[in-house]
N, C-alpha and C positions, 0 to 999 in steps of 0.2 A: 652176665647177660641173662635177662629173666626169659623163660619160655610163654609161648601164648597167654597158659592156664594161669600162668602165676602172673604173671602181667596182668589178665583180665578181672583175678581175686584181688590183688591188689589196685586196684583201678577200681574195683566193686568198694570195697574198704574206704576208700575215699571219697568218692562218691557219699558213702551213707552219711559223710558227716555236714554235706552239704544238702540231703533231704530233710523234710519231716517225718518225724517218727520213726517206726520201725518195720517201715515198708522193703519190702523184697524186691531190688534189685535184679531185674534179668539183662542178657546180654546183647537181647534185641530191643531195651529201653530207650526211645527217645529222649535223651537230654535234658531239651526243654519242654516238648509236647506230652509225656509220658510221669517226667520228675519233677517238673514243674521248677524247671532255673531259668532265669532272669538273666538278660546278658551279662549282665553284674554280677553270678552267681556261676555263670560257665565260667569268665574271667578267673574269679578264684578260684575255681576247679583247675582250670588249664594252668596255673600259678600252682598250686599244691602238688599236678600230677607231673610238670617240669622239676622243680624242687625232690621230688622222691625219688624221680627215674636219672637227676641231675641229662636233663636230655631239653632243649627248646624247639618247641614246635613250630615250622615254619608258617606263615599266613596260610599259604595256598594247599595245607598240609588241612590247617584245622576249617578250612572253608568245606571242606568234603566229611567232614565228623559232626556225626548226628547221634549216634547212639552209644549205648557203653559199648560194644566191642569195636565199632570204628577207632574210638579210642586206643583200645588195646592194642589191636592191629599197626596202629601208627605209631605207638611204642615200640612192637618188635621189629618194624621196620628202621624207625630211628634211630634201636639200638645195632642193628646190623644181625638179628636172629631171624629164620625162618618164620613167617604166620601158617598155622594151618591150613590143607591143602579141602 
């Protein structure tokens, strides 16, 4: 079970492989308004970040994720670990 920090680096990690370039990643990035993905582009993000965390995010889970750390957040809750207080 990965902590916040490591959930959130690796969440960042992946992410970059679905930006352009080699743009810096924060953890208050909007998704799509910030990173510039296409719901076809969250899609495969939400595909690659299931796959790594072997974890499926429910609908009503990712209707409320907007940024990279909602993201993360919704990892350590899915995996059953504390998020930051």
């Amino acid at each position: 079970m990965a902590t916040y920090d490591e959930t959130l680096k690796i969440t960042t990690e992946i992410l970059q492989k679905h930006v352009d370039g080699d743009r810096t990643i924060r953890p208050n990035d909007h998704i799509q308004n910030d990173l510039g993905l296409d719901s076809l582009g969250v899609m495969e993000l939400v595909a690659d970040v299931e796959d790594r965390f072997a974890v499926t995010i429910p609908n009503e889970v990712l209707s409320d994720i907007s940024t990279v750390e909602d993201i993360a957040r919704a990892l350590v809750k899915l995996q059953g670990a504390g998020a930051p207080a």
